[in-house]
N, CA, C and O atoms as a GROMACS GRO file, in nm:
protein
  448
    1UNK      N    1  11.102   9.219  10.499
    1UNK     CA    2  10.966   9.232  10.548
    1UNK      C    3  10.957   9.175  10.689
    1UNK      O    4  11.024   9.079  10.726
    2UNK      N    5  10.874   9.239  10.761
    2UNK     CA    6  10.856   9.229  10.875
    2UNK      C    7  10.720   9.124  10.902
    2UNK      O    8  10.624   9.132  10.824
    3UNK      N    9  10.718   9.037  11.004
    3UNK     CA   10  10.599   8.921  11.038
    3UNK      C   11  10.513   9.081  11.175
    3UNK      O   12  10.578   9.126  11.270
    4UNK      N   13  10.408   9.115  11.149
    4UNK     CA   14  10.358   9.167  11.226
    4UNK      C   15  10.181   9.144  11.221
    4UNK      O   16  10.109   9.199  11.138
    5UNK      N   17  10.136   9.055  11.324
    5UNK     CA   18  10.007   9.014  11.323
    5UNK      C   19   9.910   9.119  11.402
    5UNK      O   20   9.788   9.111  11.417
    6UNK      N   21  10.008   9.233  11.452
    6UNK     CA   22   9.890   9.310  11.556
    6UNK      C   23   9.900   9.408  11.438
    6UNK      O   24  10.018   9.374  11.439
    7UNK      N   25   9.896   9.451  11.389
    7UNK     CA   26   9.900   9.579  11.275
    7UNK      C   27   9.771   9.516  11.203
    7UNK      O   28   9.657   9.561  11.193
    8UNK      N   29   9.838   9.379  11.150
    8UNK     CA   30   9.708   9.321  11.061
    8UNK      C   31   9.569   9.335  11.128
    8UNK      O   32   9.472   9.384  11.069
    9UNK      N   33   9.566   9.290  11.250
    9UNK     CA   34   9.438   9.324  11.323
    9UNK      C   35   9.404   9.461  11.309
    9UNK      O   36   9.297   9.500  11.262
   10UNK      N   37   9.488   9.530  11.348
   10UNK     CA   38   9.447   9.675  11.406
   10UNK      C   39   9.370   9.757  11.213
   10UNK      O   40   9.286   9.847  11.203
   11UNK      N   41   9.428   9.695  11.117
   11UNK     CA   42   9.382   9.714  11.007
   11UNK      C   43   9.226   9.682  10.960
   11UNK      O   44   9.136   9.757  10.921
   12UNK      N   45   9.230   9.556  10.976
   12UNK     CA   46   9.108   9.468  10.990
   12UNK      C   47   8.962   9.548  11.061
   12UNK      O   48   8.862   9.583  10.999
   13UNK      N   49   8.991   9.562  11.214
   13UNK     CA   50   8.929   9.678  11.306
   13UNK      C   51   8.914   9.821  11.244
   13UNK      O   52   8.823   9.899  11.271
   14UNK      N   53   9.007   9.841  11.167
   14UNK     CA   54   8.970   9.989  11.144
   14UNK      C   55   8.869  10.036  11.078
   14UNK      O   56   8.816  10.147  11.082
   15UNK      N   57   8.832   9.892  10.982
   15UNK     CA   58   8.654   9.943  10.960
   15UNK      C   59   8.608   9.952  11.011
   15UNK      O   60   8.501   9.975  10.955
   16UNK      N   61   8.586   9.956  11.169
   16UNK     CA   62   8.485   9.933  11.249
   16UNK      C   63   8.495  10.125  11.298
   16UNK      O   64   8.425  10.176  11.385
   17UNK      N   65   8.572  10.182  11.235
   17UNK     CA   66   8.570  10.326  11.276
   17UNK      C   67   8.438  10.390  11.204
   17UNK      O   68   8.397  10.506  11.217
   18UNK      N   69   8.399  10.314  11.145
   18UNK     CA   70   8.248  10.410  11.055
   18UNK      C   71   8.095  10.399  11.183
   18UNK      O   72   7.990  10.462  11.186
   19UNK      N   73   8.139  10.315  11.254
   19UNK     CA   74   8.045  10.286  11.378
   19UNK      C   75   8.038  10.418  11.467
   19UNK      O   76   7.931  10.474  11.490
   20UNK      N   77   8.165  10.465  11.516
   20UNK     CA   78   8.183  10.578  11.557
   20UNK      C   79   8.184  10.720  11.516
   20UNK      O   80   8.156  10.814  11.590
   21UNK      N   81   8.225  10.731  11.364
   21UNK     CA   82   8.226  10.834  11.319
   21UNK      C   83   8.161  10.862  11.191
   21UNK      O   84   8.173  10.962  11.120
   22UNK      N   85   8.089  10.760  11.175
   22UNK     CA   86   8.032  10.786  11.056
   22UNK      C   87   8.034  10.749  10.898
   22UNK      O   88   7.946  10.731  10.814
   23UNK      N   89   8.222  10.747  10.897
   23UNK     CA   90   8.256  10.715  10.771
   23UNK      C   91   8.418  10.681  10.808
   23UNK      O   92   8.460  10.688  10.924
   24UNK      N   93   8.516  10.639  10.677
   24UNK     CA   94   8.566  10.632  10.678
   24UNK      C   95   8.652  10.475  10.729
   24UNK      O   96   8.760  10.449  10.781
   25UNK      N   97   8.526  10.389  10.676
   25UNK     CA   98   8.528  10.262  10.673
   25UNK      C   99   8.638  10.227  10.560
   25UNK      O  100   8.719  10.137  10.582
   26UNK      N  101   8.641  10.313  10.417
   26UNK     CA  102   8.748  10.247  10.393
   26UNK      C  103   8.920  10.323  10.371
   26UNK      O  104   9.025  10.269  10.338
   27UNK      N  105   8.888  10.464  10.403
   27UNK     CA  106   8.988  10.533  10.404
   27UNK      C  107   9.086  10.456  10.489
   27UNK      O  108   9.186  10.398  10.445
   28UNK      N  109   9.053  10.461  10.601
   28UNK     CA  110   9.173  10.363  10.727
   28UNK      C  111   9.255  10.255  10.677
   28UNK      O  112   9.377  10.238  10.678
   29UNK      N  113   9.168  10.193  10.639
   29UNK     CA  114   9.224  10.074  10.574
   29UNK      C  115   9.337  10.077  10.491
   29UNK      O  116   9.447  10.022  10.498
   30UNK      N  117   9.271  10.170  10.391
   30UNK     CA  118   9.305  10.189  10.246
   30UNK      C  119   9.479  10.296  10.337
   30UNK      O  120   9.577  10.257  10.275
   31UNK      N  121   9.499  10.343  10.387
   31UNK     CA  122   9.550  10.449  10.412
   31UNK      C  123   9.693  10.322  10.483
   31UNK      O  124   9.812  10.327  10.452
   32UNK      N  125   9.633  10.231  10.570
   32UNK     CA  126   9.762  10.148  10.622
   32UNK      C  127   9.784  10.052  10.509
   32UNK      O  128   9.900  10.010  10.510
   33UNK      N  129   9.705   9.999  10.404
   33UNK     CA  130   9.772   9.899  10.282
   33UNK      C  131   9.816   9.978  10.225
   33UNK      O  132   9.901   9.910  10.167
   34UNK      N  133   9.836  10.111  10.177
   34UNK     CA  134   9.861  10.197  10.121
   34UNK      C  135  10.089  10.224  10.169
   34UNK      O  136  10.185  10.249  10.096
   35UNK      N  137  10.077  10.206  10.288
   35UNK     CA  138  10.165  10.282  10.333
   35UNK      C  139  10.239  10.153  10.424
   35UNK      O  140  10.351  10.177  10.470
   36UNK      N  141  10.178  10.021  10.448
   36UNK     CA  142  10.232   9.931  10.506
   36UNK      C  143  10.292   9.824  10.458
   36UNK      O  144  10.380   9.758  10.512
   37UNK      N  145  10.206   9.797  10.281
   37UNK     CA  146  10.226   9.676  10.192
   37UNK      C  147  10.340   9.648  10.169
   37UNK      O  148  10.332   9.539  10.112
   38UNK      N  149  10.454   9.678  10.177
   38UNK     CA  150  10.604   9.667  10.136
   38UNK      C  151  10.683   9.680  10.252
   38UNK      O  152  10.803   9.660  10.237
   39UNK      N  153  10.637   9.711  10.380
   39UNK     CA  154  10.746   9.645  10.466
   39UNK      C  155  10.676   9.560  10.592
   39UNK      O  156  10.735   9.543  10.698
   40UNK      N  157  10.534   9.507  10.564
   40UNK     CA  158  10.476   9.397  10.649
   40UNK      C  159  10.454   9.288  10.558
   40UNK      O  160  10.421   9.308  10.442
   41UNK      N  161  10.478   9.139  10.620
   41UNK     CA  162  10.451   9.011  10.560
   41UNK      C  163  10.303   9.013  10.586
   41UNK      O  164  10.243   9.036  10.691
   42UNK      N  165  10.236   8.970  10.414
   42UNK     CA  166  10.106   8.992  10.449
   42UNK      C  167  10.011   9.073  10.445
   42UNK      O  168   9.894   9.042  10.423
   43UNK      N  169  10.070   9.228  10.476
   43UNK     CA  170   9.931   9.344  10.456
   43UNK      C  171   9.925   9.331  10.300
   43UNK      O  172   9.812   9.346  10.254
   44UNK      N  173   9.995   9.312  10.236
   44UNK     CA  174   9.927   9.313  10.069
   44UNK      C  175   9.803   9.227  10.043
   44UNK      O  176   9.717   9.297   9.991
   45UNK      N  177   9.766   9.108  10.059
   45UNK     CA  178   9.675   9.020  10.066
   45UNK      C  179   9.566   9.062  10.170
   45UNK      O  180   9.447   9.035  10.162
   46UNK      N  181   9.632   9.138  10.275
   46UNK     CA  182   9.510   9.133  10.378
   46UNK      C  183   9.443   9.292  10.332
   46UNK      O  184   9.321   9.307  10.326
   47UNK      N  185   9.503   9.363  10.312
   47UNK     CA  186   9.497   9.504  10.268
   47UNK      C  187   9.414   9.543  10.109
   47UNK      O  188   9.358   9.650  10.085
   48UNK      N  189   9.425   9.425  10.015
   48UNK     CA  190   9.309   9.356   9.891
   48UNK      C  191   9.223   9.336   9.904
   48UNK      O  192   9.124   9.375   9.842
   49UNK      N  193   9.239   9.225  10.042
   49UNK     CA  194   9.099   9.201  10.086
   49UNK      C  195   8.980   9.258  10.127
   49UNK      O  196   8.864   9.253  10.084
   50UNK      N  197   9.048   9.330  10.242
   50UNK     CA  198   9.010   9.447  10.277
   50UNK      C  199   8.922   9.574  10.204
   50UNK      O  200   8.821   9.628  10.247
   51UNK      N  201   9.002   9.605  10.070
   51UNK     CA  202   8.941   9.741  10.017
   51UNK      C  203   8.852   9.678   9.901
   51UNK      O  204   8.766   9.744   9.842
   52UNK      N  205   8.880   9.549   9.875
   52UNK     CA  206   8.756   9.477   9.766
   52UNK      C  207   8.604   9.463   9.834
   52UNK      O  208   8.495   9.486   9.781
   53UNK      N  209   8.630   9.421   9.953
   53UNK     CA  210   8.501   9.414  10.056
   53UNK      C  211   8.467   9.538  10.106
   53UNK      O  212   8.344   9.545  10.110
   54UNK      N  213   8.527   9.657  10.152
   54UNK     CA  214   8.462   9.816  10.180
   54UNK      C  215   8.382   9.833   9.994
   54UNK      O  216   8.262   9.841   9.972
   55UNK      N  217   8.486   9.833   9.892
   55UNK     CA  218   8.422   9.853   9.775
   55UNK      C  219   8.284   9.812   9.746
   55UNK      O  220   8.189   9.883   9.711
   56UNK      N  221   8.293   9.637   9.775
   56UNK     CA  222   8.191   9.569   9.778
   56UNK      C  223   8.055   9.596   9.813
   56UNK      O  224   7.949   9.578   9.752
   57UNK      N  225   8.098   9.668   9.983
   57UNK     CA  226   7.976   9.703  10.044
   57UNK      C  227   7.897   9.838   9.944
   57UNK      O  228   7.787   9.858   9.894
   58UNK      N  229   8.014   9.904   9.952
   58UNK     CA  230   7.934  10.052   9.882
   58UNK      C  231   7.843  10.055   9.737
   58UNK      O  232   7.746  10.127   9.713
   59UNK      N  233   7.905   9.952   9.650
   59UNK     CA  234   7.831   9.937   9.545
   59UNK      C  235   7.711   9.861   9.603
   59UNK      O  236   7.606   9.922   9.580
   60UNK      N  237   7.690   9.720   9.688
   60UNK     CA  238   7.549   9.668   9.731
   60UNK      C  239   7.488   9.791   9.813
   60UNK      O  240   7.384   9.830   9.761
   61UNK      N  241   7.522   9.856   9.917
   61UNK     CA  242   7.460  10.008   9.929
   61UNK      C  243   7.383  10.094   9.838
   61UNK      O  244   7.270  10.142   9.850
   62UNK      N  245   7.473  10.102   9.739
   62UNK     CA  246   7.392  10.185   9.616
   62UNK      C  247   7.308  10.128   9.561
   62UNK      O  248   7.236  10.200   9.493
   63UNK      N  249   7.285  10.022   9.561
   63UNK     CA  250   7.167   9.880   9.495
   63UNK      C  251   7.091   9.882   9.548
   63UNK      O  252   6.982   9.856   9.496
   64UNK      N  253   7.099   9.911   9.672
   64UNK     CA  254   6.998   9.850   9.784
   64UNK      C  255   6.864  10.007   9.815
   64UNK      O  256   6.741  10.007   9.829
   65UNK      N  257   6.963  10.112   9.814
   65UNK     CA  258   6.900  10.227   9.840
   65UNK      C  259   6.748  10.253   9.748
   65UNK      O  260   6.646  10.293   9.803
   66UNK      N  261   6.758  10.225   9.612
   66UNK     CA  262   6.644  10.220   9.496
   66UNK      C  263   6.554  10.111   9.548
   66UNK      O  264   6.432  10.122   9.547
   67UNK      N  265   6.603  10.033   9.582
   67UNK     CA  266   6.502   9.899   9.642
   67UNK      C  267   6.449   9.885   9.744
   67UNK      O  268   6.388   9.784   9.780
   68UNK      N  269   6.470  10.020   9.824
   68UNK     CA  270   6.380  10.067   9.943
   68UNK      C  271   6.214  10.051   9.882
   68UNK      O  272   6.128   9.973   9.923
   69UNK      N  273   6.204  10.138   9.790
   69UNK     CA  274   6.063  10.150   9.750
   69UNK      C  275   5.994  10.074   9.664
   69UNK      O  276   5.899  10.110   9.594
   70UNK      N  277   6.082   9.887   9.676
   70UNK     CA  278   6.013   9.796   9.610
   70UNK      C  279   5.998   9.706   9.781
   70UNK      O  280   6.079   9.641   9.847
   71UNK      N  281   5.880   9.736   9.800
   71UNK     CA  282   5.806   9.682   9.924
   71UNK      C  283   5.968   9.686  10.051
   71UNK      O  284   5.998   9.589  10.120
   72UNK      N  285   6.020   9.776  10.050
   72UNK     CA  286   6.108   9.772  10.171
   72UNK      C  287   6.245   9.679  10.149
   72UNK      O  288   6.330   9.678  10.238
   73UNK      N  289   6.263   9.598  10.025
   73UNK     CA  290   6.350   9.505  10.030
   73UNK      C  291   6.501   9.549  10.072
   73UNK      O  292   6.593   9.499  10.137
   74UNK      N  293   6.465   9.743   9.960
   74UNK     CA  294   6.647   9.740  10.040
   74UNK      C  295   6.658   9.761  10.144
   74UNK      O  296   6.771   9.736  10.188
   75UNK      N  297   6.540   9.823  10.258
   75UNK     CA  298   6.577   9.818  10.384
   75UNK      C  299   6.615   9.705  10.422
   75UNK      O  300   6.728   9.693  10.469
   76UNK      N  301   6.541   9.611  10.412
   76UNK     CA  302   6.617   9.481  10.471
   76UNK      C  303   6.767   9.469  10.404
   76UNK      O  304   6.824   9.452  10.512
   77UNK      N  305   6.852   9.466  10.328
   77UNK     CA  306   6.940   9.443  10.232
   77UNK      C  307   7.026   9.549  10.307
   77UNK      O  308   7.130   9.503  10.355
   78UNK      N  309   7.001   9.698  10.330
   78UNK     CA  310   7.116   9.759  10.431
   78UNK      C  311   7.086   9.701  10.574
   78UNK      O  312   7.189   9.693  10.641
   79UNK      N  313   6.978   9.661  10.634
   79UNK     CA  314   7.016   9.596  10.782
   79UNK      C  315   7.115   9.477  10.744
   79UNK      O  316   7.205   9.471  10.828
   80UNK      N  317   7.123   9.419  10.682
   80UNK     CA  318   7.192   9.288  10.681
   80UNK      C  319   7.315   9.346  10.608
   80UNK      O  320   7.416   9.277  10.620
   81UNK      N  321   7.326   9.456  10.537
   81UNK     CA  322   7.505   9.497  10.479
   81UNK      C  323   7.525   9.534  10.636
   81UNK      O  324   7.587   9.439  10.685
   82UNK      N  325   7.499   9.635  10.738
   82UNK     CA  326   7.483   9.667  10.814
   82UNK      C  327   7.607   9.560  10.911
   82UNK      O  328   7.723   9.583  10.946
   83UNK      N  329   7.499   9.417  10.934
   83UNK     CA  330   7.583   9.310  11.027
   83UNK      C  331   7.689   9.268  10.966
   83UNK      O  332   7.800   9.244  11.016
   84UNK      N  333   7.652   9.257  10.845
   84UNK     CA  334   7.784   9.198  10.812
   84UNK      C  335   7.961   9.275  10.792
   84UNK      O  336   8.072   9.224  10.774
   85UNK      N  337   7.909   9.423  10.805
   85UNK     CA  338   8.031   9.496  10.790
   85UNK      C  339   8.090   9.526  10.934
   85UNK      O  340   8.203   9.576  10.939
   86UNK      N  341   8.033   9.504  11.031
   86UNK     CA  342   8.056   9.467  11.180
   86UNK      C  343   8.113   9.339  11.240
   86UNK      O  344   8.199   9.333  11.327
   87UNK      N  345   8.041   9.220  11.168
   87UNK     CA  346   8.074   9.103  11.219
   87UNK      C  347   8.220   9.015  11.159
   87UNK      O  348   8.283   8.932  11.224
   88UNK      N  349   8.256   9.070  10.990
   88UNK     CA  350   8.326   9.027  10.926
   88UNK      C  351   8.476   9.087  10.946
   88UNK      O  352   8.582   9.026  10.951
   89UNK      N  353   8.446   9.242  10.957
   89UNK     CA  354   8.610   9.246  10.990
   89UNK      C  355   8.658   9.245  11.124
   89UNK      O  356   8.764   9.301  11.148
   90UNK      N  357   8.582   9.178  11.231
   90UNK     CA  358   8.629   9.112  11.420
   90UNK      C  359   8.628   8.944  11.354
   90UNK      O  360   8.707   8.871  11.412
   91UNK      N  361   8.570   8.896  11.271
   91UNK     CA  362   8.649   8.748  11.241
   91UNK      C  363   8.788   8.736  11.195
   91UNK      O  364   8.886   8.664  11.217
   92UNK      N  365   8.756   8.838  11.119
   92UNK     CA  366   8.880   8.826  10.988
   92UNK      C  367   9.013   8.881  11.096
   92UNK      O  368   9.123   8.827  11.105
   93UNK      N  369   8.964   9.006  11.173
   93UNK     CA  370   9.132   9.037  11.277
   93UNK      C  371   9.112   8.890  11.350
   93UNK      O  372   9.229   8.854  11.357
   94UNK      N  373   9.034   8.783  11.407
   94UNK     CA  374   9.073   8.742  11.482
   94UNK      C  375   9.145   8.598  11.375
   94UNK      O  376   9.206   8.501  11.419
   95UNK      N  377   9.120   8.620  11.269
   95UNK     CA  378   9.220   8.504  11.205
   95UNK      C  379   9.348   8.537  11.148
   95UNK      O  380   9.438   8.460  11.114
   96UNK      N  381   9.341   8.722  11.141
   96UNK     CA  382   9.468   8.740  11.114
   96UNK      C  383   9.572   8.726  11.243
   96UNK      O  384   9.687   8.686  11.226
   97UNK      N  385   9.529   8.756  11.352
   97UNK     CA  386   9.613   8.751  11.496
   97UNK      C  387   9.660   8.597  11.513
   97UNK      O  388   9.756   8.569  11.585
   98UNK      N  389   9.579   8.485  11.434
   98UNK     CA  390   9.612   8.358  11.415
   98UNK      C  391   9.685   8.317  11.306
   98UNK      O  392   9.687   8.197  11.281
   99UNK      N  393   9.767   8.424  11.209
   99UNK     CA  394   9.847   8.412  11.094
   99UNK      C  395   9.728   8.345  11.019
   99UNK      O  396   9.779   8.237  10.992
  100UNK      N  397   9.607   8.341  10.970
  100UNK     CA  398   9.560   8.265  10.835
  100UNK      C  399   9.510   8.339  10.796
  100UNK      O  400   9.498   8.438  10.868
  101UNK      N  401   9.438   8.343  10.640
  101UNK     CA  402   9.457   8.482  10.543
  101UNK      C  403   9.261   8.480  10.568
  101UNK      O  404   9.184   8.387  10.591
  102UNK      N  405   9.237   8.628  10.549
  102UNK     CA  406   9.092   8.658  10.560
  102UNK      C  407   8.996   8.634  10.420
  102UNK      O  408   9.018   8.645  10.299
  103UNK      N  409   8.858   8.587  10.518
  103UNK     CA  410   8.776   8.553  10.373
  103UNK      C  411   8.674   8.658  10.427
  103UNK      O  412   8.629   8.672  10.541
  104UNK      N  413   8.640   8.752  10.267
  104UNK     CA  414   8.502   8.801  10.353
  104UNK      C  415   8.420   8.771  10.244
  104UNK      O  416   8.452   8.775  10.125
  105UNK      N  417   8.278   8.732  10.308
  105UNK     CA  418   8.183   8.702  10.167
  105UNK      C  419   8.146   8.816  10.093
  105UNK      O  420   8.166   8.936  10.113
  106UNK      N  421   8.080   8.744   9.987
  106UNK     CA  422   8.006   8.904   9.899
  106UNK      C  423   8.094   8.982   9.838
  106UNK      O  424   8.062   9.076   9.765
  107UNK      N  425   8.224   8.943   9.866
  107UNK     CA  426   8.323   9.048   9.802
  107UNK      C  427   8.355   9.024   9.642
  107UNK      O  428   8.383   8.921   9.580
  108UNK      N  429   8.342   9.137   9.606
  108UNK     CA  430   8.407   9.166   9.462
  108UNK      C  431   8.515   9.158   9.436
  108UNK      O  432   8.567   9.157   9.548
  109UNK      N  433   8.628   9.150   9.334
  109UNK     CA  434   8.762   9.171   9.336
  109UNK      C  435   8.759   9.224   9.200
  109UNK      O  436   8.748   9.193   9.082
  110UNK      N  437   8.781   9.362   9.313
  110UNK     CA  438   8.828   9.516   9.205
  110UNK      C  439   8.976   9.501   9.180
  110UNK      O  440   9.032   9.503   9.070
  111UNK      N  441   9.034   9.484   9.304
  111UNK     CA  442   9.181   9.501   9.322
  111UNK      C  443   9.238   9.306   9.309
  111UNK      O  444   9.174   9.214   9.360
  112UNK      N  445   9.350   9.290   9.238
  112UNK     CA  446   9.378   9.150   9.263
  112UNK      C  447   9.504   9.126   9.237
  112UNK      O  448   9.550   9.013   9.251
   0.00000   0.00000   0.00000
């Protein structure tokens, strides 16, 4: 296995492709743990992390959408999934580029 910390980033970032295109917040991801986990030190754990928290979001998404029409709450509830699926995976690359393992809140663990 190979020590490679810019991959881990560039993984991390790749959720941030749903900003631009729409979707595919967790395909990217899912597509380099998929195909990287066995010859990088590390994408297995970071690559878990990763698709438990895209998972995460989509099920609080689906929660949130019905709770629009209890006084607006899920609107508020997708602005705030919203920041946090922006702000969490530019921490998390910038602690993987520092070798320490990513925390993201709210996450479920589908995968473990």
């Amino acid at each position: 296995m190979r020590q490679d910390n810019q991959l881990l980033v560039i993984t991390h970032l790749s959720q941030l492709i749903v900003c631009i295109t729409g979707f595919g917040s967790l395909l990217l991801p899912l597509v380099f743990w998929l195909t990287q986990k066995e010859k990088v030190y590390q994408m297995d754990v970071h690559g878990k992390n990763i698709i438990n928290f895209q998972l995460s979001l989509i099920i609080y998404a689906i929660i949130c959408i019905p709770l629009i029409l209890l006084f607006g709450l899920g609107l508020l509830g997708l602005i705030v999934l919203g920041i946090i699926s922006v702000v969490f995976p530019i921490i998390n690359a910038i602690k993987a580029s520092n070798g320490e393992t990513p925390n993201y809140p709210l996450s479920l663990n589908f995968i473990s």
